[in-house]
Legacy VTK file of the C-alpha trace (Angstrom):
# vtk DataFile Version 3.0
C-alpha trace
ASCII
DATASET POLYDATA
POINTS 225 float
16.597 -8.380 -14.177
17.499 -4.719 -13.535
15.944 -2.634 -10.767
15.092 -0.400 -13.702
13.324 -3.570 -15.382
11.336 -4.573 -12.244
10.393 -1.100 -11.595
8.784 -1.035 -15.317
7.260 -4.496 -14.891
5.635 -3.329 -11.316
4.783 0.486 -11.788
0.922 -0.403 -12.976
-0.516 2.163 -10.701
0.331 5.593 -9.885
0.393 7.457 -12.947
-3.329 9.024 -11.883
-3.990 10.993 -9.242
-4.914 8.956 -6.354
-8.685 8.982 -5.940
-9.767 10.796 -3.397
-13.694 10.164 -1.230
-16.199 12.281 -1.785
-17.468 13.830 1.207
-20.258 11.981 3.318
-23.344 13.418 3.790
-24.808 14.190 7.400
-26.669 11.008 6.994
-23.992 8.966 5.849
-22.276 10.022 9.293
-19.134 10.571 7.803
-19.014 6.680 7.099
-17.904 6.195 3.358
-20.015 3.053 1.320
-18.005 0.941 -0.504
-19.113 0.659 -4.208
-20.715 -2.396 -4.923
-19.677 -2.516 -8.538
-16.348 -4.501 -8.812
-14.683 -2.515 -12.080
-15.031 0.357 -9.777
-13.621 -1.156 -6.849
-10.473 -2.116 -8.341
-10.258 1.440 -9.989
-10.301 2.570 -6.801
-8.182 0.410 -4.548
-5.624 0.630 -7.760
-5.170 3.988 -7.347
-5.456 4.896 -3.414
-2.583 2.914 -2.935
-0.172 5.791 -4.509
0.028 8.609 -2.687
2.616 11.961 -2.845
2.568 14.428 -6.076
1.857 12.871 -9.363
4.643 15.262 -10.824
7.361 14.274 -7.745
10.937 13.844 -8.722
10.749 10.418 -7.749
9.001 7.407 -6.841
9.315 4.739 -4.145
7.108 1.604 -4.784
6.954 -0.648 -1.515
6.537 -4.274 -2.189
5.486 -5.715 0.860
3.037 -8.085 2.962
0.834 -7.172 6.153
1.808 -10.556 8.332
5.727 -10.066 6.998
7.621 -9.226 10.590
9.914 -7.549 8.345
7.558 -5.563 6.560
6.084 -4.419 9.907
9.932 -3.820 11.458
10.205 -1.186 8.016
6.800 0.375 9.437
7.727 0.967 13.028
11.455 2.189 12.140
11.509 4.100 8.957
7.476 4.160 7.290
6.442 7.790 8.887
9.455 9.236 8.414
9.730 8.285 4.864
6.448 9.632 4.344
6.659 12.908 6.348
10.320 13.750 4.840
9.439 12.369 1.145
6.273 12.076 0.355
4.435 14.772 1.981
6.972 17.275 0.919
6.222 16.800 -2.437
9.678 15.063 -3.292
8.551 11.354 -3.802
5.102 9.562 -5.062
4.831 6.607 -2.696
3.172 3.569 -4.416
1.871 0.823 -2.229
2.399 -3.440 -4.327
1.107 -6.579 -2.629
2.732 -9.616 -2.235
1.793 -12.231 -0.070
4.258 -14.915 1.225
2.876 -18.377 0.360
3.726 -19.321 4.546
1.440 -16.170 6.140
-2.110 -17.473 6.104
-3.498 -13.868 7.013
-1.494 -11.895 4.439
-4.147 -12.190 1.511
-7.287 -11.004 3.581
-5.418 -8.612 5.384
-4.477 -7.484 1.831
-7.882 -7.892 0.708
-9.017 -5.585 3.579
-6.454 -2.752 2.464
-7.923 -2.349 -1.102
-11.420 -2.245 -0.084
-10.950 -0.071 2.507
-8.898 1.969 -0.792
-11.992 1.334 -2.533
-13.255 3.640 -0.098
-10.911 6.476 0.110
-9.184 4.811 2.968
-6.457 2.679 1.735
-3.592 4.213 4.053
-5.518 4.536 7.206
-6.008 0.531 7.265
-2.559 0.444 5.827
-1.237 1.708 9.701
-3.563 0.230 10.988
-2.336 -3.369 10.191
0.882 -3.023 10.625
-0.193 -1.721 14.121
-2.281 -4.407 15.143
-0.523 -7.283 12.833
0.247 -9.574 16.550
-3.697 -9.651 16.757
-5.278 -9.998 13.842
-2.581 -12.592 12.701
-3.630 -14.577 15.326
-7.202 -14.214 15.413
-9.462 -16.995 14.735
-11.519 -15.013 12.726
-9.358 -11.776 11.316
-12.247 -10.031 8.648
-14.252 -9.396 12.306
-11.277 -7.194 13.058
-10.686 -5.462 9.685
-14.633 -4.797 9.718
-14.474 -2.960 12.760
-11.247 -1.035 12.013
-12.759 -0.151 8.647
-15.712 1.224 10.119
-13.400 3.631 12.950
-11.397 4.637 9.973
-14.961 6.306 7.957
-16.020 3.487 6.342
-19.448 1.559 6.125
-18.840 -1.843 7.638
-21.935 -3.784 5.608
-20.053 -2.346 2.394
-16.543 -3.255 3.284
-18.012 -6.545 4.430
-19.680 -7.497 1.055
-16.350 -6.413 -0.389
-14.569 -9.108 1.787
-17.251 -11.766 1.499
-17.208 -11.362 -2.611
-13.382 -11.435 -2.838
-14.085 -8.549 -5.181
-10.394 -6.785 -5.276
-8.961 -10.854 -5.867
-8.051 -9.664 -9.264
-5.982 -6.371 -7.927
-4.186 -8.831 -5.555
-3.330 -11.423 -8.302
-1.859 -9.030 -10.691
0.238 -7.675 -8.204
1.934 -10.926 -6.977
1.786 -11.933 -10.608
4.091 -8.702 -12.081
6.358 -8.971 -8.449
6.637 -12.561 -9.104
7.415 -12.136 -13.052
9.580 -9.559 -11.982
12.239 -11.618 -9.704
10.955 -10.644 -6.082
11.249 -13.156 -4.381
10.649 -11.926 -0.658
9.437 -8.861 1.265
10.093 -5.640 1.611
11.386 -5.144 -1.793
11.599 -1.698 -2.848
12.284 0.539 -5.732
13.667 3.970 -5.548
13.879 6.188 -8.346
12.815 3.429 -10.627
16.401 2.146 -10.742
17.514 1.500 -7.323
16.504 -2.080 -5.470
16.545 -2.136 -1.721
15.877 -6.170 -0.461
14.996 -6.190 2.856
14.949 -3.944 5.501
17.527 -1.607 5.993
18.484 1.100 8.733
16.700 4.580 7.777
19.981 6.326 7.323
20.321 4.030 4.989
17.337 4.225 3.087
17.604 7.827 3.072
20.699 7.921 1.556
19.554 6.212 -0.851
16.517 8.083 -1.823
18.697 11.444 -1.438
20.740 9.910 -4.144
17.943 9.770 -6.419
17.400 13.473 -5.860
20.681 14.770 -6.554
20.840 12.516 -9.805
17.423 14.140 -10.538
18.785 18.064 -9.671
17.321 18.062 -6.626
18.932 19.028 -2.973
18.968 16.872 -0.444
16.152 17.517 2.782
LINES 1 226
225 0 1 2 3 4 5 6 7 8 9 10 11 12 13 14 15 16 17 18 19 20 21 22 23 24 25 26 27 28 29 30 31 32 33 34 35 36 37 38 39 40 41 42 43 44 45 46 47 48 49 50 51 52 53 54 55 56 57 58 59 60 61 62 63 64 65 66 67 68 69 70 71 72 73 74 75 76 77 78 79 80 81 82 83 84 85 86 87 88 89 90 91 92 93 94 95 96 97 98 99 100 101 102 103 104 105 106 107 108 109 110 111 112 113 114 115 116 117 118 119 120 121 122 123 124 125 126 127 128 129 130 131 132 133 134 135 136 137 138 139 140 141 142 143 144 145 146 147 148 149 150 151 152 153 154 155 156 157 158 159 160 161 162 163 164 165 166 167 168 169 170 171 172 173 174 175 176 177 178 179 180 181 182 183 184 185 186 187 188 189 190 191 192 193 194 195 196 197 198 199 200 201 202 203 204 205 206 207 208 209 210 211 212 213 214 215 216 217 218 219 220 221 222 223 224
């Protein structure tokens, strides 16, 4: 299967706007509730995991795990400068596809804990979060204690997020993702798509990356950054 293909077969978010919380009121103390009504919740998490300009000459889905050491090694090297160079420029739309490997216990609640913190405006912030702290809550005996009180320093209300976690209520988000990545020939994390048309297995020096992704923009008319 072409990049092109699995790009088409993936890309089933991020042609919205991402959506954004409302803001809190004084009572609310900045904290933002999870909604309690699932159809929303997946709305929600679907779409706060794309971020960047809807109308950005490219896009550069991610297809990654939380507990992947790989995954994490792409966050500490490259991730923020990616984002800062691409993304917030305006140049890419960043799109954000889960796929757990079957040997990292932790990688489907950590997952879990992503999109309903998304559900909440927030999908990013536990996004760095994760990949910061992946040592300890990979080896915690009891990791949803963790992502409930790093939802609730990231804005949002921990009883929410908590019922979110304890109904498995964005399961069906997480299933069509592996689901499409599987159908799709991925087969292992990071897995990216540039440009829809460009595959990048594994992690790869920024330079590298970036040359990629600059390649993209010159195909598209674009200069390079």
């Amino acid at each position: 299967m072409s990049a092109r293909e699995v790009a088409r077969t993936l890309l089933i978010v991020g042609l919205m706007a991402p959506w954004v919380a409302p803001p809190a009121t004084a009572q609310e103390a900045e904290l933002v509730v999870v909604p309690d009504v699932q159809s929303v919740i997946l709305e929600r998490a679907d779409r706060a995991r794309s971020k960047g300009d809807s109308a950005a000459a490219i896009r550069i889905v991610e297809i990654s795990d939380f507990e992947c050491p790989f995954c994490a090694q792409f966050y500490s090297e490259s991730y923020r400068a990616i984002d800062s160079i691409y993304v917030q420029s305006g140049l890419a739309r960043y799109v954000w596809i889960s796929f757990p490997n079957s040997s990292h216990p932790r990688a489907w609640p950590a997952i879990e804990a992503a999109f309903c913190a998304g559900a909440a405006g927030r999908f990013w912030e536990m996004h760095d979060v994760l990949f910061e702290h992946r040592d300890e809550w990979a080896s915690a005996r009891d990791p949803n204690a963790l992502f409930r009180t790093w939802a609730s320093e990231i804005g949002v209300e921990e009883e929410s997020f908590a019922e979110c976690l304890r109904n498995d209520q964005t399961a069906p988000l997480q299933i069509r993702d592996y689901e499409s990545a599987l159908n799709a020939g991925v087969a292992s994390t990071p897995f990216f798509i540039v440009g829809d048309s460009v595959a990048i297995r594994g992690t790869i020096p920024l330079e590298a990356f970036r040359a990629a992704v600059d390649s993209m923009l010159v195909l598209r008319g674009f200069d390079r950054p």
